[in-house]
C-alpha positions in Angstrom: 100.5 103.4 90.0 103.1 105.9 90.6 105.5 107.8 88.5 109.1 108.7 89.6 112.4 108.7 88.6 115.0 106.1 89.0 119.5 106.2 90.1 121.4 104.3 90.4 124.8 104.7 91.9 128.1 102.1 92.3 128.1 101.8 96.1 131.2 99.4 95.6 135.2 100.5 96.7 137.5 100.2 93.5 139.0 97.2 93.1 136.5 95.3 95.1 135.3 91.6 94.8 131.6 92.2 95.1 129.8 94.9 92.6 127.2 97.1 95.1 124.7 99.2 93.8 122.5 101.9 95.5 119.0 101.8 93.9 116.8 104.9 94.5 113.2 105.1 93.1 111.8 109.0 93.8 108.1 109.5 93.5 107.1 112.9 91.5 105.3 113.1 94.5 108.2 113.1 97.1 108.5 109.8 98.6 111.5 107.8 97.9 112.3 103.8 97.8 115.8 102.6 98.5 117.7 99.5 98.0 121.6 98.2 97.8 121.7 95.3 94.8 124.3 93.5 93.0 124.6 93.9 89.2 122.2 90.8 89.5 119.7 92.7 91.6 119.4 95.8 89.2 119.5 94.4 85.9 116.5 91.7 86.9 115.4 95.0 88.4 115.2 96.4 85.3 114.7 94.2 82.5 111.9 92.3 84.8 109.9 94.3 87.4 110.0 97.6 86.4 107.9 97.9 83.3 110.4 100.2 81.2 108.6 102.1 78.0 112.0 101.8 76.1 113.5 99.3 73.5 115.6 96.5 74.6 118.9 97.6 73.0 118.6 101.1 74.7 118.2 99.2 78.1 120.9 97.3 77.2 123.3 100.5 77.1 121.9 101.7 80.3 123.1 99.0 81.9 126.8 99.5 79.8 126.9 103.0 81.0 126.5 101.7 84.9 129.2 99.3 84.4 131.1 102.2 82.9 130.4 104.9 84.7 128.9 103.4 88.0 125.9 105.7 87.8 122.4 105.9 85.3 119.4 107.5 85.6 115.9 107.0 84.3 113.4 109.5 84.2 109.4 109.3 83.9 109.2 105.3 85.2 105.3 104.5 86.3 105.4 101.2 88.1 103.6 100.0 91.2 104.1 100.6 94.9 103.8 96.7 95.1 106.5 95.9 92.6 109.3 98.4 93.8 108.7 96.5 97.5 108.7 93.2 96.2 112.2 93.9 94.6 113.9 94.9 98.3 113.1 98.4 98.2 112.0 100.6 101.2 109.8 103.2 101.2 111.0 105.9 103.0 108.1 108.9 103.3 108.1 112.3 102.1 109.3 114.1 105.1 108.2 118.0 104.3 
């Protein structure tokens, strides 16, 4: 298991067709896993791999906010190195 923090950013120009997110997963420990998604990608991201210790209805306005704002973050996530792969992110080592 490892613990981290979670952004995501809009990566998309205003006014675009396609909605593009940057996903980036930061271990307390340094390393970092990165991803670009569609809406699609993050919110199945989010409601189904990561296994998030919050209610439903506060996900739910994450997820209203990045719509919004085109950024949310998510502190103190603990998921698995297996799971963050398995949903197209990279792991890119801690480089200090």
């Amino acid at each position: 298991m490892i613990r981290g923090t979670i952004n995501i950013r809009s990566a998309s120009n205003p006014g675009g067709d396609i909605d593009v997110y940057q996903v980036h997963f930061e271990e307390l420990s340094g390393g970092t896993y990165d991803a670009s998604m569609t809406l699609s990608g993050v919110e199945k991201l989010l409601y189904n791999t990561l296994r998030l210790n919050m209610e439903v209805d506060d996900l739910h306005k994450l997820i209203d906010e990045l719509k919004r704002t085109g950024r949310m973050r998510i502190d103190d996530i603990e998921t698995e190195e297996a799971e963050l792969a398995d949903a197209g992110l990279v792991y890119l080592p801690y480089a200090g």
